[in-house]
MARTOR-363951 format. One record per residue (C-alpha): residue number from 0; z, x, y; chain. Coordinates in steps of 0.25 Angstrom, whole numbers. Example, Ala and Ser with C-alpha at 12.3 -4.5 7.8 and 13.67 -1.06 7.14 Angstrom:
<pts>
PT; 0; 31; 49; -18; A
PT; 1; 29; 55; -4; A
</pts>
This chain:
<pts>
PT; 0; -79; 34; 103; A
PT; 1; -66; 39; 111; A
PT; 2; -60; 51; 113; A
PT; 3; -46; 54; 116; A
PT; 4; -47; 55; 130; A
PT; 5; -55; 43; 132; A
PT; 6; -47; 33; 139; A
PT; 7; -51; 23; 131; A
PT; 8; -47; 31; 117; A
PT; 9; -32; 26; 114; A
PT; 10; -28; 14; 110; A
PT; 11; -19; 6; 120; A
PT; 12; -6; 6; 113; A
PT; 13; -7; 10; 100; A
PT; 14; 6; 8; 90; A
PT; 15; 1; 19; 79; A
PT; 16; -5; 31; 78; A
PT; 17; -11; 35; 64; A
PT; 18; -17; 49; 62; A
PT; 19; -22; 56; 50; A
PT; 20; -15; 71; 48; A
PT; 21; -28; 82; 45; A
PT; 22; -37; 85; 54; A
PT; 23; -30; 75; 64; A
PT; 24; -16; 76; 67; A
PT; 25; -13; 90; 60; A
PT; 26; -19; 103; 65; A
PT; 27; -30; 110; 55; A
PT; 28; -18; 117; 53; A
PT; 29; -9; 104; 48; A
PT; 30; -1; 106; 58; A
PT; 31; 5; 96; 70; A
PT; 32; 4; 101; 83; A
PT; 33; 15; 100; 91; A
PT; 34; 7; 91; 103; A
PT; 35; 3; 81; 91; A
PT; 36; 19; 80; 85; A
PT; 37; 22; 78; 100; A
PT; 38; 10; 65; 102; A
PT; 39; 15; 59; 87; A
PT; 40; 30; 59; 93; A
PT; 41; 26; 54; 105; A
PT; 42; 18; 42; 100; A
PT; 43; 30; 36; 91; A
PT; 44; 40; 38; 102; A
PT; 45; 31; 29; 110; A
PT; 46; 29; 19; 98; A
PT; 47; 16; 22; 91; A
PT; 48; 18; 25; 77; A
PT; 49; 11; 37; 70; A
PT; 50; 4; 38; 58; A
PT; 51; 1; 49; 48; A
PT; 52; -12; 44; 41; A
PT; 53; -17; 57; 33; A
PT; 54; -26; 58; 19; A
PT; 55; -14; 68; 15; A
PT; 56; -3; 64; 4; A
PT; 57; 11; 62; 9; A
PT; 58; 13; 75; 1; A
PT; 59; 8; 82; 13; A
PT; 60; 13; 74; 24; A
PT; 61; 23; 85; 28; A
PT; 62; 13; 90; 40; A
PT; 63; 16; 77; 48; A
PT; 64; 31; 72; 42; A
PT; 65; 39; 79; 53; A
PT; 66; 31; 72; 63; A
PT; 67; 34; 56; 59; A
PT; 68; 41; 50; 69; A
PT; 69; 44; 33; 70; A
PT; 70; 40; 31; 54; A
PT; 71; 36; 42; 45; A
PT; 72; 25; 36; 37; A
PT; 73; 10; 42; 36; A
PT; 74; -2; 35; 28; A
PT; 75; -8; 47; 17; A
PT; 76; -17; 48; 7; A
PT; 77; -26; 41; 14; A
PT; 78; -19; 27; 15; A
PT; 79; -13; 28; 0; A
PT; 80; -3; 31; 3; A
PT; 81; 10; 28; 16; A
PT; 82; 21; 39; 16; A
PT; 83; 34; 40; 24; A
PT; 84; 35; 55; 28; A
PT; 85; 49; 53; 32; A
PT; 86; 53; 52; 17; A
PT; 87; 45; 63; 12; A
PT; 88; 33; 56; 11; A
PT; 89; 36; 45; 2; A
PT; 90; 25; 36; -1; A
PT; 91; 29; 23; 5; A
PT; 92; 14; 16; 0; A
PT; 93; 3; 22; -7; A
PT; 94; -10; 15; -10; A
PT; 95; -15; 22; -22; A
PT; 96; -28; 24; -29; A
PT; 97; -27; 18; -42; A
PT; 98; -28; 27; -53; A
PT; 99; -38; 19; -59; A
PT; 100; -49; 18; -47; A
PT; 101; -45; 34; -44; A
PT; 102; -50; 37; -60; A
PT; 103; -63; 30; -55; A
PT; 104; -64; 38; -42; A
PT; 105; -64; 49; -50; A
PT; 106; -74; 46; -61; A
PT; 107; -84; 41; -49; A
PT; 108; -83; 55; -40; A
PT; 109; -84; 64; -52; A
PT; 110; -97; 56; -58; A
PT; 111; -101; 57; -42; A
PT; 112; -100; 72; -38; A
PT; 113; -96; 81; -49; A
PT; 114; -86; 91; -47; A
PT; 115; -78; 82; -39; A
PT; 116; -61; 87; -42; A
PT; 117; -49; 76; -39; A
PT; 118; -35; 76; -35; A
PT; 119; -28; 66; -37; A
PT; 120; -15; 63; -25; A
PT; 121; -4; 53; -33; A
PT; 122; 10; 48; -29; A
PT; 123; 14; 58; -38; A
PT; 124; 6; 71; -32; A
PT; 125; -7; 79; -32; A
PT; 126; -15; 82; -44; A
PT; 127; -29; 86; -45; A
PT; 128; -39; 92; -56; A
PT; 129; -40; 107; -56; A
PT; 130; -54; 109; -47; A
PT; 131; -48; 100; -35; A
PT; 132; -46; 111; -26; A
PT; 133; -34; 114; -19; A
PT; 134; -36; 110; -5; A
PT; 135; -21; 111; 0; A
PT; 136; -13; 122; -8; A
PT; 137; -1; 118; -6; A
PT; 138; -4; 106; -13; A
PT; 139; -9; 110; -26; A
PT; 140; -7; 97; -35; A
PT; 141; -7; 95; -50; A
PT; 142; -19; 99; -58; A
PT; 143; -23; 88; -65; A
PT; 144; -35; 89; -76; A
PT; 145; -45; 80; -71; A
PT; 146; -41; 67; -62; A
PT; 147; -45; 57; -73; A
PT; 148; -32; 62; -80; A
PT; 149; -22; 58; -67; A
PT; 150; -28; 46; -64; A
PT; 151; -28; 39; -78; A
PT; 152; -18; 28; -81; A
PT; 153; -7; 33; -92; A
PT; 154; -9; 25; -103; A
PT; 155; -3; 11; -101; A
PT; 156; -1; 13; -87; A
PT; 157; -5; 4; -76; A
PT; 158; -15; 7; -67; A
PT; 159; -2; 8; -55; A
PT; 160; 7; 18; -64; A
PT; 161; 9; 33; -60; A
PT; 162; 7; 39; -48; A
PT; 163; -1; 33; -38; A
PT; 164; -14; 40; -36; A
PT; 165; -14; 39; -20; A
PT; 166; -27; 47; -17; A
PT; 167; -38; 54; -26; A
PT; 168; -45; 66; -22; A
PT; 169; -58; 71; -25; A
PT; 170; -65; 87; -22; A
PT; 171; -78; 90; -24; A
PT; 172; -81; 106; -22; A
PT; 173; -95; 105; -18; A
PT; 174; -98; 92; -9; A
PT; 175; -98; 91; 6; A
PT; 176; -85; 81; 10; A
PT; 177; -92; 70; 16; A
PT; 178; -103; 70; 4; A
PT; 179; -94; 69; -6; A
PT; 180; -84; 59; 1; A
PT; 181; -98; 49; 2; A
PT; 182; -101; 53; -14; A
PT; 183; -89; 50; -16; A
PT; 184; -87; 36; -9; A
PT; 185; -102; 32; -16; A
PT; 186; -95; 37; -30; A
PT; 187; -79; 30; -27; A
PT; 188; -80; 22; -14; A
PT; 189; -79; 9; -22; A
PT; 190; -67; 13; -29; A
PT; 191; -58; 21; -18; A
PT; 192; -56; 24; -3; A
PT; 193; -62; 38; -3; A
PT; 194; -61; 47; 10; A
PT; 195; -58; 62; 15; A
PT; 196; -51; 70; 23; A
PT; 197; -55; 83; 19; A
PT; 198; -64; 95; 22; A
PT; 199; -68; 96; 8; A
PT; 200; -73; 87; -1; A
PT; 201; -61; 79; -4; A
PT; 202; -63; 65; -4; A
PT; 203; -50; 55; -3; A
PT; 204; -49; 44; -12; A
PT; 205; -37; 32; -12; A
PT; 206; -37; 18; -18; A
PT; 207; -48; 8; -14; A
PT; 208; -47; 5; 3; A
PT; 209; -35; 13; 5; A
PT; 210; -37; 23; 18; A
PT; 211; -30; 28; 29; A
PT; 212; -34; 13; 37; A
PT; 213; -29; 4; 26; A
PT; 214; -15; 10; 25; A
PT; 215; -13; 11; 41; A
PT; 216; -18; -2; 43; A
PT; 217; -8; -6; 32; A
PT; 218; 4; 2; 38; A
PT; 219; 0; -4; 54; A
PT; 220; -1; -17; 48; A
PT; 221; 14; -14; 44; A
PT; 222; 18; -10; 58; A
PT; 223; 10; -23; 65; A
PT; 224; -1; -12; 71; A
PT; 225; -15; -16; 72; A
PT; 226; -26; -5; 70; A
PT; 227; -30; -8; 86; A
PT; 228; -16; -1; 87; A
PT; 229; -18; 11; 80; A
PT; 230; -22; 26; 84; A
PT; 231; -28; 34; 73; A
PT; 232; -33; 48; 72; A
PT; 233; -41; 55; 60; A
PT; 234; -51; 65; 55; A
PT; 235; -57; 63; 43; A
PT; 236; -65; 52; 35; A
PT; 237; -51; 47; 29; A
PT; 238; -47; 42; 43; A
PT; 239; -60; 35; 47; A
PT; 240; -54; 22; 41; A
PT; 241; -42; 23; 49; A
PT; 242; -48; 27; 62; A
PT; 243; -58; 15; 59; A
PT; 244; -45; 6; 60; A
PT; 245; -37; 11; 69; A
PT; 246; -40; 3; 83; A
PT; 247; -43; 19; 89; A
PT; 248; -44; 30; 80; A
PT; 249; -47; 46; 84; A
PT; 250; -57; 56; 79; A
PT; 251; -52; 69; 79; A
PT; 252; -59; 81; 86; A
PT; 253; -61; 86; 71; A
PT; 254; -65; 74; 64; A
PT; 255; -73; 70; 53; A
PT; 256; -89; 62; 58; A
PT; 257; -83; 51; 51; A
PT; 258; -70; 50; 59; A
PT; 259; -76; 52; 73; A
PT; 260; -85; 38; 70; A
PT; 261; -73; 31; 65; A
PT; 262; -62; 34; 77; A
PT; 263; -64; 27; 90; A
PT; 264; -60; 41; 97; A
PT; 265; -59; 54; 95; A
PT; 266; -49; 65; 98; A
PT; 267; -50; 81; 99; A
PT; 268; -47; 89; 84; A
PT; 269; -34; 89; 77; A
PT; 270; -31; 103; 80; A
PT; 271; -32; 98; 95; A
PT; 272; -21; 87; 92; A
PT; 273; -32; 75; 95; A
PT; 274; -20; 66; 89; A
PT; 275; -9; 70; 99; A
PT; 276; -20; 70; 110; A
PT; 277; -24; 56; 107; A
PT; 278; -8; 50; 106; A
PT; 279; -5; 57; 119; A
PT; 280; -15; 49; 125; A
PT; 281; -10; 37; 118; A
PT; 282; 3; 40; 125; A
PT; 283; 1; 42; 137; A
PT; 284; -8; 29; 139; A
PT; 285; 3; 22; 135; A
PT; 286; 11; 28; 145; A
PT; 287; 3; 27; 154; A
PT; 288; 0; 12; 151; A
PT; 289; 15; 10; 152; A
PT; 290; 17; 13; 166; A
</pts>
C-alpha cells in the first residue's frame, strides 16, 4: 500500500476525482475546510472533474452544493440515485429498490435478528416505523406503522407505481455494526446490495448490485473515462467497491479495517483534510511534469 507521500501514490493524470462526503471530505463537524474548497477549485480549473459520491440523500446535499464547479452532479444514496445540485437536487437518475424485493429484505432481517426497526428513503421522502431512532434531528421523517405498510403495492398498481423506493434502512438497538451488517448479508445478501456507512448499527440496503462503483463506472463510462483514470477517496464499508475500482483509491487516516485493504493508498484523517493533501500533490506533479 501507498501513502500520500509516496512518490509513487498518485495517478499520472487522472481526469476525475470521486470522494465520498462523511468522514472523508467533510470535517467531524460536516463542515469544508477552507484548504479543501481551495484543492476542489483547483483541480477543475486544471481539468479534472470532481465528484461527490456519498450514502447521503440528495436531501442533504446542501453541505457540498456551494462548492460544484464544471458540472454539478454528485452520486447519492449509495448509487440509486444521480442528482444535479445546481437545480436543487433534482434527481437526474435513480436506480431503485423495488418495492417487491425491499418487502422481502424486510421480512428476511426481522425473522433474522429480532428487534431490527426500518426507514424507508423514497422519491417522495423519509418515512420510518416509530422505534427507528432519530439519528439526525433535523430530519425527522414520517412515522409510518410498520414498513410492510409502505412498501405494499396499492391495489391494482404495478410493481413500478408510486414513489421510488431508492434506499431501505435497517436499525438494530443491540448489535454491534459489523455483526449485524454480516447477519444481515447472510439473512438479505441474495436479494439486495447491503452496505454501511454508520457508527451504529445502520445497515444500507438498494436494489440488487447497485453501489457507489456501479453508478461511477456508469457515469465515467458517459464522459469516456476509464477507472485507471480515476482518484477515489473514502471511509467506510460503503466505499470499498468504489475504491476497488478506481485505478488508485485513498484510505483515510480514520478509515474503516475494511477500506484500508481495499485502497491502494492511504492519506492522513478527514479532519486533517487528507483529500486536499492528496489533490495538491496531484497538481503539483502535473505541473511539474509539464515543464
Amino acid at each position: 500500500m501507498t501513502s500520500a507521500t509516496d512518490p509513487q501514490a498518485v495517478a499520472p493524470v487522472p481526469r476525475l476525482i470521486a470522494t465520498d462526503l462523511d468522514g472523508t471530505l467533510l470535517r467531524d463537524d460536516t463542515s469544508v475546510s477552507e484548504r479543501t474548497v481551495a484543492a476542489l477549485a483547483a483541480a477543475e480549473e486544471a481539468g479534472i472533474e470532481v465528484f461527490y459520491v456519498t450514502g447521503r440523500p440528495a436531501r442533504w446535499m446542501h453541505v457540498v452544493s456551494a462548492y460544484v464547479h464544471g458540472h454539478g452532479l454528485a452520486i447519492c444514496a449509495n448509487g440509486a440515485a444521480v442528482v444535479d445540485l445546481r437545480n436543487g437536487g433534482r434527481l437526474v437518475t435513480v436506480h431503485p429498490l423495488e418495492r417487491r424485493t425491499a418487502l422481502d429484505v424486510v421480512l428476511a432481517l426481522r425473522a433474522a435478528t429480532p428487534g431490527v426497526v426500518f426507514g424507508v428513503e423514497t422519491t417522495e421522502g423519509f418515512h420510518h416505523e416509530p422505534a427507528y431512532p432519530r439519528i439526525h434531528a433535523h430530519d425527522p421523517g414520517m412515522i409510518v406503522a410498520v414498513a410492510e405498510k409502505l412498501l405494499e403495492c396499492p391495489p391494482g398498481a404495478g410493481p413500478g407505481s408510486g414513489a421510488q423506493v431508492v434506499k431501505l434502512l435497517a436499525h438494530h438497538p443491540s448489535l454491534a455494526p459489523d455483526a449485524f451488517l454480516s447477519l444481515a448479508r447472510d439473512a438479505a445478501g441474495g436479494l439486495a446490495s447491503l452496505t454501511r456507512s454508520s457508527p451504529s448499527a445502520l445497515v444500507e440496503i438498494s436494489a440488487p448490485g447497485v453501489s457507489k462503483a456501479s453508478t461511477l463506472a456508469r457515469c465515467c463510462a458517459e464522459r469516456g473515462i476509464s477507472a485507471a483514470e480515476v482518484v477515489a477517496f473514502g471511509d467506510m464499508p460503503n466505499d470499498v467497491e468504489m475504491l476497488t475500482w478506481a485505478g488508485t483509491s485513498y484510505a483515510m487516516g480514520n478509515a474503516h479495517p475494511d477500506v484500508v485493504a481495499a485502497a491502494s493508498g492511504r492519506t492522513v484523517a478527514n479532519n486533517e483534510d487528507g483529500v486536499a493533501v492528496v489533490i495538491e500533490r496531484i497538481l503539483r506533479e502535473r505541473a511539474e511534469g509539464a515543464r
